[in-house]
N, C-alpha and C positions, 0 to 999 in steps of 0.2 A: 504494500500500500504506500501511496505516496507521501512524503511526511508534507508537514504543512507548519506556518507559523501559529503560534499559540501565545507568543505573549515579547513586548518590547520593553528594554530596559537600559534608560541612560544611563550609562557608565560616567563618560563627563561630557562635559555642558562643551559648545564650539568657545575659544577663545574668547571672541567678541561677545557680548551679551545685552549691552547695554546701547542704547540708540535715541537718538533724538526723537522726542515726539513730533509727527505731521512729516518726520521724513525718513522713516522708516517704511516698508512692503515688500511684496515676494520676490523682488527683483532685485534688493538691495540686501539680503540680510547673506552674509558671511557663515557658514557651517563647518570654517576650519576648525578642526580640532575635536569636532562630534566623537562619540565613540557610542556604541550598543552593542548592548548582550541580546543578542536575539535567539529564543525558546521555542522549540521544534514539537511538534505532534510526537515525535521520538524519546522526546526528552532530552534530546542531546542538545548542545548552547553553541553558537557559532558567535564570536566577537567581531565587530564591523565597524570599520572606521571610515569615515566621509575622506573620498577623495577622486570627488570631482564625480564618481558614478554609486549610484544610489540601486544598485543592484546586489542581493546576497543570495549567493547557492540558486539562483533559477529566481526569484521573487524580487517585487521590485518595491523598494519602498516609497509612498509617494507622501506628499507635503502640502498639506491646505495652511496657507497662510494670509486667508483672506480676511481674517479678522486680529491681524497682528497687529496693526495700528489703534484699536481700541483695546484690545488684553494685552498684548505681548506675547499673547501666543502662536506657535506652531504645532499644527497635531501631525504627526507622522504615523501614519499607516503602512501594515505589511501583511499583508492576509487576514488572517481574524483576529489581530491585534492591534493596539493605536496606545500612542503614548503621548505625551503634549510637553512639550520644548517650551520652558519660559522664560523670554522674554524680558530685561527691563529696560521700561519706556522712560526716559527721565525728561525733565526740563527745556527747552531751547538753553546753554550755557551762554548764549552770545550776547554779549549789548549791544556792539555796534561794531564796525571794522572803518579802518580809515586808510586810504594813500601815502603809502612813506615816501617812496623814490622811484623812480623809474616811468615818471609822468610826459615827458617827451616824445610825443608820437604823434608825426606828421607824415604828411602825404603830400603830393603835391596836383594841385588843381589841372581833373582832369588827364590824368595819365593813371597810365595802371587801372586799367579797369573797362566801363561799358556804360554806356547811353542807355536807362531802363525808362521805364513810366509808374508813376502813381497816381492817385487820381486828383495829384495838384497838377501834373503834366508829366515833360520829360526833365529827367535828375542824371548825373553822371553817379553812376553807383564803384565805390572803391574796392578792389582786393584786398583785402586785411591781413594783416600779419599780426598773428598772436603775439600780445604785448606779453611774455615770458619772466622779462625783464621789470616789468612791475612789481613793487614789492607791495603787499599790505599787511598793516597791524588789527588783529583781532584782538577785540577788548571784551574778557568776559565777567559777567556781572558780580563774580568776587574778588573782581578788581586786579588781576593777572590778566597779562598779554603778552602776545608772543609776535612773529613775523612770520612767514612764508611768501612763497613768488603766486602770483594767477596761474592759476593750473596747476599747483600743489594740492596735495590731499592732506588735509589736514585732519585725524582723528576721522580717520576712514569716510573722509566727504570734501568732497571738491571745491575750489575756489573757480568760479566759474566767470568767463568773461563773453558779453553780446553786446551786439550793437542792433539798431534799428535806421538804418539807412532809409528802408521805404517809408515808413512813415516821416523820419524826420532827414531829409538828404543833409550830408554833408556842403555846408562851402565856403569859401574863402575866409580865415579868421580863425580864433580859438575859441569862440563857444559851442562846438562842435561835441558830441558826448557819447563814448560807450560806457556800460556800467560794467561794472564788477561785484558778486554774489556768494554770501560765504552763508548755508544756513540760514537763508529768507532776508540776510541784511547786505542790505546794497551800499553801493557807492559812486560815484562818476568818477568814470579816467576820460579826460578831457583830450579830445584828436584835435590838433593844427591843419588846417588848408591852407598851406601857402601858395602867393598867387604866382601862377606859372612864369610870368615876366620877369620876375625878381627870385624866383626861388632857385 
């Protein structure tokens, strides 16, 4: 007779465990470091560690974690067995983030790029080059800050950087603006147009 599972049991918890709330779901959570005792129709115990495939002896374990952002949980199922992964959901830590250095990012009017339309008319839309070189200070609300670059991960989440060209086109001058996004808090990194005659 075929055995089957009968019963799951976390041995230890994945590394990460704790996550921002509102930015936490099944796309984002980290399962390095899981481990389960998983119990057989047989009686016999097979130990299974997450790594990358979610597969033990022929059975597949699967993961609903579509209620991870209100509990913090995950239930993991494997045949006639289910065990729930919890979760902690903590605080936003951030107060605010600010522009240290690396504010100097210019372009120059109308080169590098394409003729688009919005529906104020036509705009010369720029090719962007990831401001890398950007530094910003995260300030969190018990009073600690640190630095990293835009596009760092900082505590397993990104410092992210966009612009909005269609709606607001770039041109000649410096109040030109793409933001920078660390955990819901923004900031403006200011783009230069200089004008093609003089630049």
């Amino acid at each position: 007779q075929t055995k089957y599972v009968t019963a799951l049991e976390i041995v230890s918890t994945p590394e990460k465990t704790e996550y921002v709330e509102d930015y936490v779901n099944a796309d984002n959570i980290n399962y390095y470091g899981l481990k389960l005792k998983v119990t057989w129709s047989d009686g016999t115990t097979t130990d299974w560690k997450y790594n990358y495939d979610w597969s033990v002896e022929g059975e597949y374990i699967y993961r609903d974690a579509s209620e991870v952002g209100e509990t913090g949980n995950v239930e993991l199922t494997c045949g006639d067995a289910s065990v729930t992964l919890a979760l902690t959901i903590i605080e936003n830590p951030v107060d605010h983030i600010e522009i240290v250095s690396g504010t100097e990012f210019s372009y120059v009017e109308n080169y590098n790029g394409y003729i688009d339309e919005n529906e104020d008319g036509e705009f010369f839309y720029y090719h962007t080059n990831y401001p890398s070189d950007a530094v910003i200070k995260i300030v969190y609300k018990n009073g600690i800050s640190e630095t990293a670059r835009v596009g760092d991960s900082v505590n397993d989440y990104s410092i992210s950087w966009d612009h909005n060209q269609y709606n607001e086109a770039w041109v000649v001058g410096t109040n030109n603006k793409s933001i920078v996004t660390y955990l819901g808090h923004s900031v403006v990194l200011p783009i230069t147009v200089k004008d093609n005659k003089v630049a």
